[in-house]
SETILO-581322 format. One record per atom (N, C-alpha, C, O, CB): residue in three letters; chain; atom name; z, x, y. Coordinates in steps of 0.001 Angstrom, whole numbers. Atoms other than C-alpha are relative to their C-alpha. Glycine has a CB too. Layout:
('ALA', 'A', 'CA', (Z, X, Y)),
...
//
This chain:
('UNK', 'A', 'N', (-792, 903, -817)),
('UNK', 'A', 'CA', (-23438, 30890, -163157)),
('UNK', 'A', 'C', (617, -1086, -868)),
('UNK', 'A', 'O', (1774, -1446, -655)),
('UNK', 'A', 'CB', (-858, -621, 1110)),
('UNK', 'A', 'N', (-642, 867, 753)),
('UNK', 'A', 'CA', (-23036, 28313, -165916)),
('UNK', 'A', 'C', (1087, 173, -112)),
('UNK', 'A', 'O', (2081, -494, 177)),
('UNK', 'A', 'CB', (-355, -151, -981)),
('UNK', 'A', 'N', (-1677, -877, 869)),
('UNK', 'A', 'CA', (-20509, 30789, -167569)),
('UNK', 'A', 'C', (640, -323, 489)),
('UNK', 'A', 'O', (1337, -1247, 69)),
('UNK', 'A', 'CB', (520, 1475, -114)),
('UNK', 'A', 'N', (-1234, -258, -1021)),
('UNK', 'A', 'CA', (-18411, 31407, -164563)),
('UNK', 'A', 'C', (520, -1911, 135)),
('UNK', 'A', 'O', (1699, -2248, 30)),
('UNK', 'A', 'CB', (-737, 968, 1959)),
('UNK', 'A', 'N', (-914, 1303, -638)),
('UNK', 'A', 'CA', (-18074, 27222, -163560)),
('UNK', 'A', 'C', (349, -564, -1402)),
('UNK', 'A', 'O', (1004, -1606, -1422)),
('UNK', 'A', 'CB', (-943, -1311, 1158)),
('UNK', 'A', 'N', (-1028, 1030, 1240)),
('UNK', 'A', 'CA', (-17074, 26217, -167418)),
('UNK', 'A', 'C', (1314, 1134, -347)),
('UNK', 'A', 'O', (2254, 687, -1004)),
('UNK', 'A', 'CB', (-1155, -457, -1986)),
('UNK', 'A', 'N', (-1212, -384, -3)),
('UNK', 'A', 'CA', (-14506, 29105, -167340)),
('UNK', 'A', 'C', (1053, -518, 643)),
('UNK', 'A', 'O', (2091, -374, -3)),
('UNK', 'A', 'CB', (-26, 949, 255)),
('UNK', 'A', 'N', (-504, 480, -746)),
('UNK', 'A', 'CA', (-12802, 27488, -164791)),
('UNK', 'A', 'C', (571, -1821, -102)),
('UNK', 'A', 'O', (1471, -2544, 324)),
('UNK', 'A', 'CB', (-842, 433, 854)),
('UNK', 'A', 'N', (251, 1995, -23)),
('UNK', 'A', 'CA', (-13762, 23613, -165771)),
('UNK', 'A', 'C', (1423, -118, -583)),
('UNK', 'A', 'O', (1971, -1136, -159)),
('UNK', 'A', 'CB', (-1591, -1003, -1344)),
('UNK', 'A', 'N', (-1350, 615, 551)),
('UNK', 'A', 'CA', (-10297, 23528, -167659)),
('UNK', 'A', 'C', (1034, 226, 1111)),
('UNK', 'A', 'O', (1678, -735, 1531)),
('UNK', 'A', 'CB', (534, 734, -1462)),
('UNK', 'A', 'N', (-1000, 74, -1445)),
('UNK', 'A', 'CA', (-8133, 24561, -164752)),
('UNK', 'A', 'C', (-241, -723, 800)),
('UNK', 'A', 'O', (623, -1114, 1585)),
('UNK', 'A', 'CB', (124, 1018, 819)),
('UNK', 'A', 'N', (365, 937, -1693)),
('UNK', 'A', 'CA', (-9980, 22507, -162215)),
('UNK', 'A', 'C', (411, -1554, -990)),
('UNK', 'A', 'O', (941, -2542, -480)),
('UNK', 'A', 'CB', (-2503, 114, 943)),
('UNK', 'A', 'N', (-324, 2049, 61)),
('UNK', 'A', 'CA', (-9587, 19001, -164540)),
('UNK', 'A', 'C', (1401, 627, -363)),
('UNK', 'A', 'O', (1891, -426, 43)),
('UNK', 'A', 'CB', (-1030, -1523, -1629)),
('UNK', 'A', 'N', (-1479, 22, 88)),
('UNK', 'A', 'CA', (-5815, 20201, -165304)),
('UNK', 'A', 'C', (624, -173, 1500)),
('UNK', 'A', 'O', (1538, -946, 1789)),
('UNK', 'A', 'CB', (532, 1407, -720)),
('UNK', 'A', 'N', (-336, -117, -1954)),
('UNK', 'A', 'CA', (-5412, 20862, -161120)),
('UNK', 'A', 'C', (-670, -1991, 227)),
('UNK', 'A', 'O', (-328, -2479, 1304)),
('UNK', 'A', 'CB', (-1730, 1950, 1332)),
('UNK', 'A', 'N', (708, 1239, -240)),
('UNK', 'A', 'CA', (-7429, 16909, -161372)),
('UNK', 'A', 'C', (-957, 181, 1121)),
('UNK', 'A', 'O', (-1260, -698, 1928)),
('UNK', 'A', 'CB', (951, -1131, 295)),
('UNK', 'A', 'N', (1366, -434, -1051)),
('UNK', 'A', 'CA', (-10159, 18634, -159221)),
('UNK', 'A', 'C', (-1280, -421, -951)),
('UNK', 'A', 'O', (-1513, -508, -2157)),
('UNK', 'A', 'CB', (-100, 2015, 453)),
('UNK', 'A', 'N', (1853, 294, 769)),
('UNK', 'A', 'CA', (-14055, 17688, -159572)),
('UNK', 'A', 'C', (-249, 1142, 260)),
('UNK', 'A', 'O', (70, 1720, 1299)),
('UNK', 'A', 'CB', (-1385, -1177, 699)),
('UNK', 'A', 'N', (753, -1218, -406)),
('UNK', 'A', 'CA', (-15898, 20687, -160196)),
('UNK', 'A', 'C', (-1362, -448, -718)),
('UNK', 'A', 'O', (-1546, -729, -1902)),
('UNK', 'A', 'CB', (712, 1572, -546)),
('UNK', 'A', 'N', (1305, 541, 351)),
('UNK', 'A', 'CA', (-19803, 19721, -159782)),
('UNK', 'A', 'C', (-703, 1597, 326)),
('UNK', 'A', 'O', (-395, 2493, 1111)),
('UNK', 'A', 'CB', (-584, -1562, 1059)),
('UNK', 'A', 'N', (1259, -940, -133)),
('UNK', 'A', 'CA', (-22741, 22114, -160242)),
('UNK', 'A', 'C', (-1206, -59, 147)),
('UNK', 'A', 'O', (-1725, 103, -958)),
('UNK', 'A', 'CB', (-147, 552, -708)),
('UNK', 'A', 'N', (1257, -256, -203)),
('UNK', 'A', 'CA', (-26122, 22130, -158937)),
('UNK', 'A', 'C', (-795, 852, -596)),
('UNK', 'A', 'O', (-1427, 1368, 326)),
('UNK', 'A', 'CB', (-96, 215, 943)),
('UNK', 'A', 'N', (929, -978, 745)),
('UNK', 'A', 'CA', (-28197, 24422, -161280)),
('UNK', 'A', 'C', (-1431, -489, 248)),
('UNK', 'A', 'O', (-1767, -1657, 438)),
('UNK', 'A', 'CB', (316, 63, -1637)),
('UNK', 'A', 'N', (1899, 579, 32)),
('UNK', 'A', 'CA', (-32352, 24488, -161099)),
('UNK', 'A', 'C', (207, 268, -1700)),
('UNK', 'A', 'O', (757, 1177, -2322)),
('UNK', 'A', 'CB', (-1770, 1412, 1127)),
('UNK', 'A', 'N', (753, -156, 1434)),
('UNK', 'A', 'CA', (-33620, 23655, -164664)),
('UNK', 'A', 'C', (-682, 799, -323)),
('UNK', 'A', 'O', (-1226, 662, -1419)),
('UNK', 'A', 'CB', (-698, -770, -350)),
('UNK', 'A', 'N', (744, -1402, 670)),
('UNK', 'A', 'CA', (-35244, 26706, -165082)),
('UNK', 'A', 'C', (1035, 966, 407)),
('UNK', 'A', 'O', (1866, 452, 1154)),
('UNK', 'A', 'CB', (-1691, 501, 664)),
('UNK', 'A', 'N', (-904, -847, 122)),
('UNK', 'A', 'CA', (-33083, 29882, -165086)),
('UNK', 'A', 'C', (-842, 862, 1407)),
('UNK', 'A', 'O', (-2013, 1100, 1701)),
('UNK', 'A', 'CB', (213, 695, -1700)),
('UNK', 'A', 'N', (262, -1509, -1727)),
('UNK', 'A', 'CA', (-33034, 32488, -161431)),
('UNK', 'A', 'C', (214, 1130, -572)),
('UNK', 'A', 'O', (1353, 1309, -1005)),
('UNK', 'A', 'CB', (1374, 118, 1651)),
('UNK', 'A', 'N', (-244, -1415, 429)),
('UNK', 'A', 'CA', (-33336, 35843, -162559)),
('UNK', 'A', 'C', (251, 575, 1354)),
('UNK', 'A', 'O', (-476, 256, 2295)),
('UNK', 'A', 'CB', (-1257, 749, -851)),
('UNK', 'A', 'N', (262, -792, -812)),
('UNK', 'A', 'CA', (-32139, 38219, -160219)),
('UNK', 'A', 'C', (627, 1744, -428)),
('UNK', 'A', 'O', (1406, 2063, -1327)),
('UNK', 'A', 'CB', (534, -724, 1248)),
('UNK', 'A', 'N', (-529, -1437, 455)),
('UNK', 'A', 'CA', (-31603, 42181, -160179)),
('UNK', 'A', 'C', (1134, 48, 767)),
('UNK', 'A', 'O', (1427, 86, 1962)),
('UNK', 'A', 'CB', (-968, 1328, 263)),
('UNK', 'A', 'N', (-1584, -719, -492)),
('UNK', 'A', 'CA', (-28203, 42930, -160252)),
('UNK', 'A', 'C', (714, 331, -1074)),
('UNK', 'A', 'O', (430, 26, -2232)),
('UNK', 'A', 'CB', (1059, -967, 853)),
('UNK', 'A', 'N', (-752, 105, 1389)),
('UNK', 'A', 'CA', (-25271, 44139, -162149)),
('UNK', 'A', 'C', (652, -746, -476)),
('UNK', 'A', 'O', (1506, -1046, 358)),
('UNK', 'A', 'CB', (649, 663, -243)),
('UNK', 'A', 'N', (-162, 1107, 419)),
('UNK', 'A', 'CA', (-24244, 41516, -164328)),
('UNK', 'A', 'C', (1542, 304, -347)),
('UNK', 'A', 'O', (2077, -729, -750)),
('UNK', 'A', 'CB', (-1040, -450, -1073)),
('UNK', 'A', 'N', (-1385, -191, 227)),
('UNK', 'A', 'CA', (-20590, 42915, -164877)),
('UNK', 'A', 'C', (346, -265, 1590)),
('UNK', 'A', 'O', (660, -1433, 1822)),
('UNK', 'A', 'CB', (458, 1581, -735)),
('UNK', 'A', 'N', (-49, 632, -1374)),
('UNK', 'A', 'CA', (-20199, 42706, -161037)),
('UNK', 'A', 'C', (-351, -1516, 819)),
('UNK', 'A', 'O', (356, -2113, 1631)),
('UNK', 'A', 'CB', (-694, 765, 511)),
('UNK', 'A', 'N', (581, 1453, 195)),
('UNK', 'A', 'CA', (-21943, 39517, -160734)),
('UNK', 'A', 'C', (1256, -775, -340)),
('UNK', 'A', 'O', (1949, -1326, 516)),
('UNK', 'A', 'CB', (-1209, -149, -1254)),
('UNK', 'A', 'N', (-1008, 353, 607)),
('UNK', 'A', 'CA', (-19456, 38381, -162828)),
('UNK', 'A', 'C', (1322, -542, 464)),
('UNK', 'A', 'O', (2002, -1568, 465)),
('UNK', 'A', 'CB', (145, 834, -549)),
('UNK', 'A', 'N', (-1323, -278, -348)),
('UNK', 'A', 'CA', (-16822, 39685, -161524)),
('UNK', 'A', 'C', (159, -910, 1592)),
('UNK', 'A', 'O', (1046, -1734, 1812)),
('UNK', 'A', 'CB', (225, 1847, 64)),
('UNK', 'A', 'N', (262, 493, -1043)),
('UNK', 'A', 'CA', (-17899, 38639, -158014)),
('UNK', 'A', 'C', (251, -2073, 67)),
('UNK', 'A', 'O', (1000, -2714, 805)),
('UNK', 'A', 'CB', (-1526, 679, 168)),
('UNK', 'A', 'N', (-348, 1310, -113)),
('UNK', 'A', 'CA', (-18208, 34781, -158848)),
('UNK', 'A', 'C', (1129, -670, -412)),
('UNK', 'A', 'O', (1535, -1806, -166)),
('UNK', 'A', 'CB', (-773, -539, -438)),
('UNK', 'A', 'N', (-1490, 776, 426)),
('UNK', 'A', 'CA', (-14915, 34723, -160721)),
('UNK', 'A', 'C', (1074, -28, 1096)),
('UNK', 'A', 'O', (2014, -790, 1323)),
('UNK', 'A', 'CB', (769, 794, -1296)),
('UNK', 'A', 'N', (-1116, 268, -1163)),
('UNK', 'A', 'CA', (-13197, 35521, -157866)),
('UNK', 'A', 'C', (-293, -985, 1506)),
('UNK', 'A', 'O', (349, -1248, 2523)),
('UNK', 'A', 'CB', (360, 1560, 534)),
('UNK', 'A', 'N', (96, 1221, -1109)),
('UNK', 'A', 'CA', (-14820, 33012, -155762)),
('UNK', 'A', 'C', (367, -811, -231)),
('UNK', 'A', 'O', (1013, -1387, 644)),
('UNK', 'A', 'CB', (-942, -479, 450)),
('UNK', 'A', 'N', (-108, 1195, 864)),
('UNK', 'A', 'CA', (-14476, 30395, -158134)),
('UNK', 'A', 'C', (1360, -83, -153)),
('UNK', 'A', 'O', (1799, -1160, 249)),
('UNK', 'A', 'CB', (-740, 40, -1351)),
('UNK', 'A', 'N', (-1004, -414, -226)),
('UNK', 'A', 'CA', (-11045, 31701, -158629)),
('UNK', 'A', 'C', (1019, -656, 1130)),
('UNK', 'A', 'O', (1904, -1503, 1008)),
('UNK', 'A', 'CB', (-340, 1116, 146)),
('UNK', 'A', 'N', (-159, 796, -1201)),
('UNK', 'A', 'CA', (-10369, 31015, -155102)),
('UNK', 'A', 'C', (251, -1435, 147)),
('UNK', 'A', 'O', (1136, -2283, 260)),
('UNK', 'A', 'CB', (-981, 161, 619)),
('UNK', 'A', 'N', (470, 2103, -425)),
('UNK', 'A', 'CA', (-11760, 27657, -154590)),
('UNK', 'A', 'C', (1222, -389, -907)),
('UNK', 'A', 'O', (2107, -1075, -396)),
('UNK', 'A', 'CB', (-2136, -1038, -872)),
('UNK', 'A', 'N', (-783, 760, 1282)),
('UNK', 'A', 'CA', (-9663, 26840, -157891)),
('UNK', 'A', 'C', (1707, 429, 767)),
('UNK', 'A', 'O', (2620, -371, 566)),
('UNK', 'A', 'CB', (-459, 961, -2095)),
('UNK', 'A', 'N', (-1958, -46, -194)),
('UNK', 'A', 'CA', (-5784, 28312, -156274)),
('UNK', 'A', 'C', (7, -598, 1087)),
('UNK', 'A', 'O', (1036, -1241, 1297)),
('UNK', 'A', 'CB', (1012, 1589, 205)),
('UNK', 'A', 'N', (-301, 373, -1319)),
('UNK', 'A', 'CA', (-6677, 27295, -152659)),
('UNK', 'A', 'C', (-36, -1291, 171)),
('UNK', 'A', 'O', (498, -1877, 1113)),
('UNK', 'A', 'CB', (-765, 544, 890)),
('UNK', 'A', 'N', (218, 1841, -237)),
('UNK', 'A', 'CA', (-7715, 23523, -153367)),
('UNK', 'A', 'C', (1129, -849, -1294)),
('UNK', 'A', 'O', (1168, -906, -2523)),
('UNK', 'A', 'CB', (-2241, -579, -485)),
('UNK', 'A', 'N', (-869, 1213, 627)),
('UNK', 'A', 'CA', (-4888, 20889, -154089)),
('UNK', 'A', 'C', (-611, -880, -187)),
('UNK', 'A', 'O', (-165, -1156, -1301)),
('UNK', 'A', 'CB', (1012, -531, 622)),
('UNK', 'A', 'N', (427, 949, 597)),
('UNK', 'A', 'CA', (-6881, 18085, -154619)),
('UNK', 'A', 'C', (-1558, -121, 576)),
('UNK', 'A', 'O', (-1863, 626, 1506)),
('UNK', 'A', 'CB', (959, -1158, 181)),
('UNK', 'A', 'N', (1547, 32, -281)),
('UNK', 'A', 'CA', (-10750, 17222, -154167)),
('UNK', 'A', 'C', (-799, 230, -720)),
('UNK', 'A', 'O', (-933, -417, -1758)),
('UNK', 'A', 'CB', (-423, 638, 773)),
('UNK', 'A', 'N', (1403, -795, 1424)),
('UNK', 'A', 'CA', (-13813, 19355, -155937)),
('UNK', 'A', 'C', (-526, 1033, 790)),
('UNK', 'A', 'O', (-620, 1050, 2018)),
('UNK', 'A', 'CB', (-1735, -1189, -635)),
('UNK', 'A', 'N', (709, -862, -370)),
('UNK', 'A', 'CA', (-15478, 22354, -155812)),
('UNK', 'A', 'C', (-1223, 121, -655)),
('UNK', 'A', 'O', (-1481, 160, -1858)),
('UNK', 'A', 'CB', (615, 958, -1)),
('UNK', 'A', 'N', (1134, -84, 126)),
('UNK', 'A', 'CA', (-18578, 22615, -155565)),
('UNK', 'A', 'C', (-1234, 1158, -53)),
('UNK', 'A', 'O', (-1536, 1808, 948)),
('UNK', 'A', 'CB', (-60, -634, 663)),
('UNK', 'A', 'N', (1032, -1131, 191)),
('UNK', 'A', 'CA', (-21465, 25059, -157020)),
('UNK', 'A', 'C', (-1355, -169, -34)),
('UNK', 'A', 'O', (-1876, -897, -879)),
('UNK', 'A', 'CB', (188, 604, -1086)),
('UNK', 'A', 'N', (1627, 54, 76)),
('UNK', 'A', 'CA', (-25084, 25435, -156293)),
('UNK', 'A', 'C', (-863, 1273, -25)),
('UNK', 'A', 'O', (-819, 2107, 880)),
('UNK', 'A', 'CB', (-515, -733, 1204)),
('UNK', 'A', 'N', (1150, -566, -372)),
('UNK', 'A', 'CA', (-27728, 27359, -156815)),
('UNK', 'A', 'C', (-1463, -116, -4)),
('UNK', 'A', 'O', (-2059, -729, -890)),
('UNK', 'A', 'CB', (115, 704, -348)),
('UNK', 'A', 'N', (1155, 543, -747)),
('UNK', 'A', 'CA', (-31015, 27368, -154945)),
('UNK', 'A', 'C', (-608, 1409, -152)),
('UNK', 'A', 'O', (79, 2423, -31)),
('UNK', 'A', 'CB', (238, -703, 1647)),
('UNK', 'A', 'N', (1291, -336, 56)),
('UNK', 'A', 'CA', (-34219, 29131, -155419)),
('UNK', 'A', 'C', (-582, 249, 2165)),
('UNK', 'A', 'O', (-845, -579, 3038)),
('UNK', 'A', 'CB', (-851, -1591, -1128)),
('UNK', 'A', 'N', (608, -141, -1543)),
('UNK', 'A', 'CA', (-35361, 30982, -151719)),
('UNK', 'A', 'C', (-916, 1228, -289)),
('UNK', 'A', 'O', (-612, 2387, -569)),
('UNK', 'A', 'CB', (1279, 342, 1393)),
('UNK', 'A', 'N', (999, -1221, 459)),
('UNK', 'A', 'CA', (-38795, 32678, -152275)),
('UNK', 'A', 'C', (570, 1303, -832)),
('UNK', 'A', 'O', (434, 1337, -2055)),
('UNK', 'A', 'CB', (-632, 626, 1355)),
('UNK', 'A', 'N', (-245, -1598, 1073)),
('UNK', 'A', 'CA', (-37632, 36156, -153794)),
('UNK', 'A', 'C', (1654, 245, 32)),
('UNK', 'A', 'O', (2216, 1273, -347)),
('UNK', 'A', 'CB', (-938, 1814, 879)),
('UNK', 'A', 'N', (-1572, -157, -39)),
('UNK', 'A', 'CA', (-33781, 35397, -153196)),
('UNK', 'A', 'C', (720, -1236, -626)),
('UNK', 'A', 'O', (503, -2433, -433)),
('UNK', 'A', 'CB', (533, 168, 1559)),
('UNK', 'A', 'N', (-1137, 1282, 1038)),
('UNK', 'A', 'CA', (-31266, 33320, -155437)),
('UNK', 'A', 'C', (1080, -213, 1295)),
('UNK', 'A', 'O', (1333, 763, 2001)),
('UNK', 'A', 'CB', (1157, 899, -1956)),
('UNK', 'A', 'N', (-1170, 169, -938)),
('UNK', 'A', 'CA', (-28414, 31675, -152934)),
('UNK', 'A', 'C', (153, -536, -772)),
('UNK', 'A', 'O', (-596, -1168, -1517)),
('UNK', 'A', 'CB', (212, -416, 1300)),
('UNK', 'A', 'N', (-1419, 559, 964)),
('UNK', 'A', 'CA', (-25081, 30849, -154606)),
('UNK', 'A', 'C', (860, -385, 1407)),
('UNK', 'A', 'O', (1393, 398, 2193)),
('UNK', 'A', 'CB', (1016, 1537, -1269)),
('UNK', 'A', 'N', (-1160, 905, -313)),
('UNK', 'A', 'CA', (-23104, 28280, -152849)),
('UNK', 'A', 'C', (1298, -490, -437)),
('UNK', 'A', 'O', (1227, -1407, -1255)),
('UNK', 'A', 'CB', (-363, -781, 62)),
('UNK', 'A', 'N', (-1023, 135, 452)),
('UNK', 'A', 'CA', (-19581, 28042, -153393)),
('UNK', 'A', 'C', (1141, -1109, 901)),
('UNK', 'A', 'O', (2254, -811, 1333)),
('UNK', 'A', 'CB', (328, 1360, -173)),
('UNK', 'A', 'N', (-1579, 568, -853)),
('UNK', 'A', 'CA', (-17585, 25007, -151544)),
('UNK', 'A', 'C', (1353, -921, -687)),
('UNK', 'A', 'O', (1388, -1499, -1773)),
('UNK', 'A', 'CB', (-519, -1128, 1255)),
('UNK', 'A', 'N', (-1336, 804, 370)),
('UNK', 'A', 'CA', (-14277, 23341, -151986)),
('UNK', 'A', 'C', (762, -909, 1420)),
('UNK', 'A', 'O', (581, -749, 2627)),
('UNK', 'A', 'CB', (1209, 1305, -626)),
('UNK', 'A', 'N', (-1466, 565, -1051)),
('UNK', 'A', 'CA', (-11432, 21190, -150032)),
('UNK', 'A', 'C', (719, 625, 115)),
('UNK', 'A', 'O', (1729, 24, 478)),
('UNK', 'A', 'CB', (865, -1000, -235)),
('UNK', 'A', 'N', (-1642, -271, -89)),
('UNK', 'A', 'CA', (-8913, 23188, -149935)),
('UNK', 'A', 'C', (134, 777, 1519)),
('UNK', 'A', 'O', (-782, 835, 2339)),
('UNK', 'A', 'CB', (661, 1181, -1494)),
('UNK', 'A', 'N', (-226, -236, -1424)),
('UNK', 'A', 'CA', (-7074, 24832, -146803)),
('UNK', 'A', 'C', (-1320, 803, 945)),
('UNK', 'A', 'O', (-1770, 223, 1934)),
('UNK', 'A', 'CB', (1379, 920, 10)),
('UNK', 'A', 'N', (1037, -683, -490)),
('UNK', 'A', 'CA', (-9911, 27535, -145748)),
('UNK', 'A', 'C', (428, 1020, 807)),
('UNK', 'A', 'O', (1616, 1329, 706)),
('UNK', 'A', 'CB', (-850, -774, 629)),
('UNK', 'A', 'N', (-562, -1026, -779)),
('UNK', 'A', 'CA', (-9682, 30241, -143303)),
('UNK', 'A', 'C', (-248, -68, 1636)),
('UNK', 'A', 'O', (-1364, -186, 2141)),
('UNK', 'A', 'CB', (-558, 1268, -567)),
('UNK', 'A', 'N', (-25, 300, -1008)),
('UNK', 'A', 'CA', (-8846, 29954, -140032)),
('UNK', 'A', 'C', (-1050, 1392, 516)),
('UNK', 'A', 'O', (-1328, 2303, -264)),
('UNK', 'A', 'CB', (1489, -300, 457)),
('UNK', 'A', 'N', (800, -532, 118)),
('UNK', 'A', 'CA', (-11369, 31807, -137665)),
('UNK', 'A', 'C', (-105, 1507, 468)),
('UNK', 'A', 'O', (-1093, 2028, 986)),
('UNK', 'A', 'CB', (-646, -739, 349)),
('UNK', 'A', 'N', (-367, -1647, -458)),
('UNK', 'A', 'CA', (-9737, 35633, -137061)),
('UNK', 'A', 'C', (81, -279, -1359)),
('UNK', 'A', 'O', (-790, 439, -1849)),
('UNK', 'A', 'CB', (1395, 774, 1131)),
('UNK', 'A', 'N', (179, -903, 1100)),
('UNK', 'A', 'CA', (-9208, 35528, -140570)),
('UNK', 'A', 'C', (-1309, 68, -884)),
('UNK', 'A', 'O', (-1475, 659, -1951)),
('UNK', 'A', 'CB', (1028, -272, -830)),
('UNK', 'A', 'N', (1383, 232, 685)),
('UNK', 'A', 'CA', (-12849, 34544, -141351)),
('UNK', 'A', 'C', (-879, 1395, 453)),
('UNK', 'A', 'O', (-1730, 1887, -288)),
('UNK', 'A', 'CB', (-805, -1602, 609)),
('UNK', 'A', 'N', (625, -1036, -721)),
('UNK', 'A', 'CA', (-14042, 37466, -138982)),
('UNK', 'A', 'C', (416, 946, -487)),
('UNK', 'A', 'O', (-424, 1841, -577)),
('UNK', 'A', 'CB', (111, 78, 1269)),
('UNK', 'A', 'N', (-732, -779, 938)),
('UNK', 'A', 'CA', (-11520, 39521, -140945)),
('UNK', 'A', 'C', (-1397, 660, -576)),
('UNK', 'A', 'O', (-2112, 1571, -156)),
('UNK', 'A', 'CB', (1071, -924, -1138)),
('UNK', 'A', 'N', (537, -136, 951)),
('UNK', 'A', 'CA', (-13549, 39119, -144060)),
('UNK', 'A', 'C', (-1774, 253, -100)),
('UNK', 'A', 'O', (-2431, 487, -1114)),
('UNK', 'A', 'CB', (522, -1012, -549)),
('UNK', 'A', 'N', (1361, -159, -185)),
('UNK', 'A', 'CA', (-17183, 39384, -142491)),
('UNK', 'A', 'C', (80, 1573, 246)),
('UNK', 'A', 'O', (-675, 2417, -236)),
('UNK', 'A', 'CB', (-671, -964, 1227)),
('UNK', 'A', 'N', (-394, -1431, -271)),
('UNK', 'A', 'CA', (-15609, 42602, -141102)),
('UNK', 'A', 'C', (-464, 1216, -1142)),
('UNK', 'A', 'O', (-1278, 2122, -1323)),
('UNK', 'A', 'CB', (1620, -35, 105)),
('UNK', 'A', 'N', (-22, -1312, 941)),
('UNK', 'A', 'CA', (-14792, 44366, -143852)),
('UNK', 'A', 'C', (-1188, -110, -1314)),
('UNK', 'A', 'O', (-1366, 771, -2155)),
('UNK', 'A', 'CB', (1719, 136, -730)),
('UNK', 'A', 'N', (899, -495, 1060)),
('UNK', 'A', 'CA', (-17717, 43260, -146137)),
('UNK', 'A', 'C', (-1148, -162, 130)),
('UNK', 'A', 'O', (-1974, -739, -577)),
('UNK', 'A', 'CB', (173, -407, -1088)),
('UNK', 'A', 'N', (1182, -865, -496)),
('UNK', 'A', 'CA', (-20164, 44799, -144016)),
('UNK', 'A', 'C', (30, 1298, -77)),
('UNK', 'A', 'O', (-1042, 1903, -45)),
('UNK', 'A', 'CB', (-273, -166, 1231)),
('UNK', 'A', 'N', (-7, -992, -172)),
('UNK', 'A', 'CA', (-18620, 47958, -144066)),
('UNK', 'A', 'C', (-676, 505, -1491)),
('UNK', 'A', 'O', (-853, 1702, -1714)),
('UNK', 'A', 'CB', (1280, 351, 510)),
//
């Protein structure tokens, strides 16, 4: 997660966005593939970074018994709520 929010840290202070991170001081292992992983948070981060004109985005991750949660928020516009249902839609299928 480090990786992914200092790839970004130069676009977000050029955009004059705060981008803060919550990390635990000890490292979350979890099983997964780490090229997907990857790939997965750049395009969140991604996101947050084209959709927000001014503000910060914000990254956390939290420790839940045997599960890592990754929090990803920002200011920017967001999705109204047919196109939020959209996206729950299709990535359940």
């Amino acid at each position: 997660m480090q990786t992914a929010v200092e790839a970004i840290r130069r676009a977000a202070d050029a955009k004059g966005l705060a981008l803060e991170s919550d990390l635990p001081a000890l490292p979350v292992y979890i099983e997964a593939d780490p090229k997907r992983l990857a790939q997965i948070l750049d395009n969140l981060l991604s996101n947050a970074l084209n959709y927000t004109e001014r503000g910060r985005i914000t990254v956390r991750v939290q420790r839940d018994r045997t599960q890592a949660l990754i929090t990803i928020r920002d200011t920017g516009i967001g999705m109204d709520s047919d196109q939020s249902k959209s996206v729950r839609r299709h990535s359940s299928n």
